[in-house]
N, C-alpha and C positions, 0 to 999 in steps of 0.2 A: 121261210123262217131260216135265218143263218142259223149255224153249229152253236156259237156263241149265245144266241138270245133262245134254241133249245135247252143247251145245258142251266142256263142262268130260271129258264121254268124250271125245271128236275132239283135243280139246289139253287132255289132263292134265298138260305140264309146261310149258304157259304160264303165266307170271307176268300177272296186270291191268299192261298196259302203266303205270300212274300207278308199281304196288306196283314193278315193273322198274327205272322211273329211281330212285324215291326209295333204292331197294337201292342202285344205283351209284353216289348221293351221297354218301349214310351211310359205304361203304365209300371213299370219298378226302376226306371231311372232316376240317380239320386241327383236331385239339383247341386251337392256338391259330392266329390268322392272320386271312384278311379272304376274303370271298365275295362273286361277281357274281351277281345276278339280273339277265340281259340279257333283257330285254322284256319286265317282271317283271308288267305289267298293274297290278294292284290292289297288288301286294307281298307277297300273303298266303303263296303257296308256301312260297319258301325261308324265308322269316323265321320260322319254328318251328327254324332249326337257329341262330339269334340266341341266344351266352353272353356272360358278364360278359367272357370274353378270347377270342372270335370276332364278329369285324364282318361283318354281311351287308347287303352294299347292293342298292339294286336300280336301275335304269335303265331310261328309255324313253324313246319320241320324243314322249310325250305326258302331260299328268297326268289320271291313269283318275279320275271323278269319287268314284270308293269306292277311293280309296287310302288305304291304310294305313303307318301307320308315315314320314310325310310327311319325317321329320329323316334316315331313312334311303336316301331317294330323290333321284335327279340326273338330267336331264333330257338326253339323247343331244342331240350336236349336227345340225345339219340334213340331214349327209352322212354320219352314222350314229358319228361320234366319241364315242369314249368319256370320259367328263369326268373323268378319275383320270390320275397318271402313269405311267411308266412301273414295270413290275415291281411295280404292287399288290396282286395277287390270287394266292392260293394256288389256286382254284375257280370258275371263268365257269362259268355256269349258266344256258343258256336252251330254256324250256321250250314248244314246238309256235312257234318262230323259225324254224328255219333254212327253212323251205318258202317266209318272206314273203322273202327274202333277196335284194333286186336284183343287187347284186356280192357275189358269195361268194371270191373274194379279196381285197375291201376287208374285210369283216365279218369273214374270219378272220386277216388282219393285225394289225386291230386289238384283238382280243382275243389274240393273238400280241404284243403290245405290251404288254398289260396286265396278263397272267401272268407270275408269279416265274419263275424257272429249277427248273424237276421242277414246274411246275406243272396244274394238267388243266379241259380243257375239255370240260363234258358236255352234248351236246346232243340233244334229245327232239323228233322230229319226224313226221309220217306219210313212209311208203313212195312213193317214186316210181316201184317195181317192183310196186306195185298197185295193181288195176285201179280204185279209188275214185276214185286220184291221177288217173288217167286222165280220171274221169265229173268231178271237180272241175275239172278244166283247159277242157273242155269248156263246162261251165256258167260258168265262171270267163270264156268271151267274151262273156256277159250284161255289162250295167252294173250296178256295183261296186253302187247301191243295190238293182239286183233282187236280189244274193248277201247283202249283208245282211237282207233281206226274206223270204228262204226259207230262210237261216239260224234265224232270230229261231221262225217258223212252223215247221219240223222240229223244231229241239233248245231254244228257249227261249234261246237267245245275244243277249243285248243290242247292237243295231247297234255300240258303241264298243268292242266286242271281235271284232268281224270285220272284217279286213281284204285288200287283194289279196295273193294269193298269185302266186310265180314258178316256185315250183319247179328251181330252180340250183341246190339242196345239198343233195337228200333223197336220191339215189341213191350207191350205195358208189363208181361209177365219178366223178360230183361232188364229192363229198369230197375224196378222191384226188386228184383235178387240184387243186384249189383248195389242199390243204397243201402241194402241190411248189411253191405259189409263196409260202410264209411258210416257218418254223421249224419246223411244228407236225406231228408224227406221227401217224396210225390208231394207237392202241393198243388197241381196243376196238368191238366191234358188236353188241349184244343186238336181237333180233328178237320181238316178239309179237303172236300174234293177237288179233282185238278185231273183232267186226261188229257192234256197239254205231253205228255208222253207219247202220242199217239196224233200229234201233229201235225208230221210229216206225210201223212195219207188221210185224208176227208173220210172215204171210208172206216177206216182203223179208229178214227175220232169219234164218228157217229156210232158206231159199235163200243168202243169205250164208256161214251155215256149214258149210255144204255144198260150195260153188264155193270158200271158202275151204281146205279140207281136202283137196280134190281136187288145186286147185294146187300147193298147199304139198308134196303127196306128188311133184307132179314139180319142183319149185325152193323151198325152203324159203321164200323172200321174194316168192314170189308172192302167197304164201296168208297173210303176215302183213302186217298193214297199219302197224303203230307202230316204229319201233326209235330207240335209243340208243347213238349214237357215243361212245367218249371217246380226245380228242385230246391229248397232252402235249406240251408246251414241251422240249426237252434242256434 
């Protein structure tokens, strides 16, 4: 029995955390209107959901040197400001953000600022109720070039796509706090498993799935490492 068709017994009704979010976009994308990709990297995600009468923008603090789609992109300002008015987005969308997130009630003000009224913020990030979160934050007192260095050598991530992480918005109880001080409501929490972190070694995999499946049977978000909030504007 490969790893793959192990894990897939243990969590037969997990979705691949990537197939999770893009199901939750799909489902609140407005057939006309305007989209945020907040931290969009390259651009490449969301901009397959780009029509003749849906604008998708993307934003970051930085221009990724493999960006795409350059006429669609805006450059966040230096305290994380969004470069659009008020009420322009039917859809904010950022994807493996909220974990880099210094102030998580400046970050979600302003995306509370820049969504319509019924508008939805969907955001894709790792678990802070799992233990990875945990070996990351650890590793994460190294200097920032050692985590990009053993980045790069584990999973093949280009240094200009690793960045620090905080950890203020990955846990449901963070969230929480942080919309009681904007507009913005929990409507949503999807959870999935994923030891694709543990990759790089069969061993490390097979014991992932394992301690995965184990947790997960006493606290469901123990044992999943990815989930998907979404937030509405009233």
């Amino acid at each position: 029995m490969s790893l793959h068709t192990f894990f897939l017994k243990l969590f037969p009704n997990d979705l691949h955390h990537s197939i999770g979010l893009h199901a939750e976009v799909r489902e609140r994308m407005p057939v006309k209107g305007r989209v945020l990709d907040l931290g969009c990297g390259a651009h490449k995600d969301m901009a397959r959901y780009r029509t003749v009468e849906r604008e998708v923008w993307g934003a970051d603090f930085q221009t990724h040197p493999n960006l795409e789609f350059a006429e669609w992109f805006r450059l966040l300002g230096p305290d994380g400001a969004i470069p659009f008015p008020d009420d322009t987005f039917d859809v904010v969308v950022a994807n493996m953000v909220m974990e880099h997130v210094e102030s998580p009630a400046a970050f979600l003000h302003e995306i509370s600022r820049v969504l319509r009224p019924g508008g939805v913020f969907i955001g894709h990030t790792i678990s802070g109720s799992h233990y990875v979160t945990w070996i990351r934050q650890l590793i994460g007192c190294a200097p920032h070039s050692f985590n990009q260095w053993l980045v790069r050598r584990l999973y093949g991530r280009l240094e200009v796509d690793t960045f620090p992480a905080y950890y203020r918005l990955n846990r449901t109880g963070q969230i929480e706090h942080a919309c009681r001080e904007t507009s913005l409501r929990v409507v949503g929490i999807q959870r999935y498993a994923d030891p694709s972190y543990f990759a790089f070694s069969r061993l490390a995999l097979a014991s992932a799935i394992v301690a995965d499946r184990m947790l997960a049977s006493v606290v469901s978000e123990w044992g999943r490492l990815y989930l998907t909030v979404m937030l509405t504007k009233p």
